[in-house]
N, C-alpha and C positions, 0 to 999 in steps of 0.2 A: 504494500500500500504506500502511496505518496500522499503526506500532509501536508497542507499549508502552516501558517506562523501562528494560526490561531487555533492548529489542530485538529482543521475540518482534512476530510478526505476531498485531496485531487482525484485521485484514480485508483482502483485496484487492480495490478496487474493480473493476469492467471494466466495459467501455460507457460510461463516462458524458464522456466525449473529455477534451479539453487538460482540465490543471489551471493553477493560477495566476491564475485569475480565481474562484475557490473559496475558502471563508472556512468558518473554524471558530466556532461560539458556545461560550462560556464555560464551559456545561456540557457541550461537547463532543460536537456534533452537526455535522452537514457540510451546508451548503449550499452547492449545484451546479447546475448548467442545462447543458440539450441546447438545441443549436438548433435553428434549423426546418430541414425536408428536403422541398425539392418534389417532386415528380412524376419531374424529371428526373434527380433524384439518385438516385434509387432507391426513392421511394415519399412520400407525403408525410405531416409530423410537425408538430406542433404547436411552436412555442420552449415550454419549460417551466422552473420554476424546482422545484428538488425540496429535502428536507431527510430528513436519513437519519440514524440512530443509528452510531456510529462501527464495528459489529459489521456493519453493514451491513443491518440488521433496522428496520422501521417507516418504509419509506420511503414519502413524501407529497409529492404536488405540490402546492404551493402557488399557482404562478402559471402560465399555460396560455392563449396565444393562436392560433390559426391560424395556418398559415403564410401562408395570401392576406394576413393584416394584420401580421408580423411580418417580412416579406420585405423591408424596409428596414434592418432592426436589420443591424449586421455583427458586433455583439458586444457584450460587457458585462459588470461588472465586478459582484462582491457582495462584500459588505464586514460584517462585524456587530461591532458596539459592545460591544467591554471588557467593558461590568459590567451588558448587557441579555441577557436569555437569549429574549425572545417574538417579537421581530424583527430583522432583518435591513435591507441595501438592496441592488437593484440599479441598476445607472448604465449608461442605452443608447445604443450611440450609432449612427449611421449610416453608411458611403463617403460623401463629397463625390461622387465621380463615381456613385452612388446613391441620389440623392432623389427623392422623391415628388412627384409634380407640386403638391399641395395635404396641407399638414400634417395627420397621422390618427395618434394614437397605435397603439401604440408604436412610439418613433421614437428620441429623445435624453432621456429622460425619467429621474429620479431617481424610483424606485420605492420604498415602506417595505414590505417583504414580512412580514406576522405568522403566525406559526409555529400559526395554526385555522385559515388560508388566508383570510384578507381580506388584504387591501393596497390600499393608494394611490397617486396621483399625487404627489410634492412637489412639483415643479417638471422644469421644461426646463433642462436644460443648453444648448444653442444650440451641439454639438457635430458637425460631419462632419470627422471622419476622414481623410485622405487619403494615400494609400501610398505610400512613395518611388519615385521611378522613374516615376509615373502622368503622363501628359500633363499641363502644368499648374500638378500637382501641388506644393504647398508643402513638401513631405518633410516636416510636421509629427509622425507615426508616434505611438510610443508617448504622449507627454507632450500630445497633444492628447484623451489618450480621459478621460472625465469621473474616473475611480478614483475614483470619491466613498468618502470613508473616513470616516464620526461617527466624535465624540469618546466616548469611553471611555462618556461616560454618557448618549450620543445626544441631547444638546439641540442640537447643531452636524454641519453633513456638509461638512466641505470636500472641496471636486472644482473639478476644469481644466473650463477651455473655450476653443474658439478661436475663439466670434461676433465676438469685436471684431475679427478680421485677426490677431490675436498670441495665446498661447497664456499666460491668465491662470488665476489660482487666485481660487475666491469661496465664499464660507463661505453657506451655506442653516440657516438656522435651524427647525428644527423644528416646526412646529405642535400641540400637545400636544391638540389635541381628536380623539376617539378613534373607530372608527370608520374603515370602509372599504370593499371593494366586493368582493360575495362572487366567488368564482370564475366 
């Protein structure tokens, strides 16, 4: 649910699953994702990334893969920049005990999502995941998933990663040439 200052309800979302990995821009719009749903689950769905007016009106996908090619991702994180209102990022990462025998986006990828629906690749994070408890398993959990977060005025994205064996922080600098790849 979305309140206002005096604590009426703006809108209640439904359907659109967990929140917490969901970011709000500046002027107050909501970008969110569903993930993908095979065949098995009950039918099969695209991973998508959406952006919705806070009234819950003008909602737009933005970003939209297959599940056949999105079937690695296990989750991911959106984040949008302080004092940029036209894009967003998403930070993907994958299960360790789920990789792909041969790397194919999207997989662990810092994504810049623009709110006419282009986006781009930044970079890799070199991110898998792996769950406490898993055979293995490093119990790395939360503080290994990329949360890529820009700075206020998105010339900088810091996000975790755990390719080196340890779970570091690295700042990704933004490429300011414009420009993406349409849906």
């Amino acid at each position: 649910m979305v309140y206002d200052d005096t604590g009426a309800i703006v809108h209640t979302f439904e359907n659109i699953g967990g929140g917490g990995h969901y970011d709000f821009s500046p002027d107050g719009k909501l970008a969110y994702f569903k993930m993908p749903q095979s065949a098995r689950q009950g039918g099969e769905s695209p991973l998508e990334i959406h952006v919705v007016n806070l009234d819950g009106t003008g909602d737009k996908v933005l970003y939209s893969v297959p599940q056949s090619q999105a079937r690695y991702v296990q989750n991911l994180h959106l984040s949008w920049p302080d004092k940029v209102g036209d894009w967003f990022v998403a930070a993907l990462f994958p299960a360790a005990g789920n990789l792909p025998p041969a790397y194919a986006p999207p997989l662990d990828e810092i994504i810049q999502v623009r709110t006419d629906g282009t986006w781009r690749y930044l970079a890799r994070t070199g991110t898998a995941y792996s769950n406490p408890g898993a055979r293995g398993a490093a119990g790395d959990m939360f503080w290994a998933q990329p949360l890529a977060r820009p700075s206020s005025d998105g010339k900088r994205i810091a996000f975790n990663s755990n390719r080196s064996g340890a779970i570091n922080e690295y700042i990704l600098y933004v490429p300011q040439a414009s420009g993406g790849q349409a849906k």
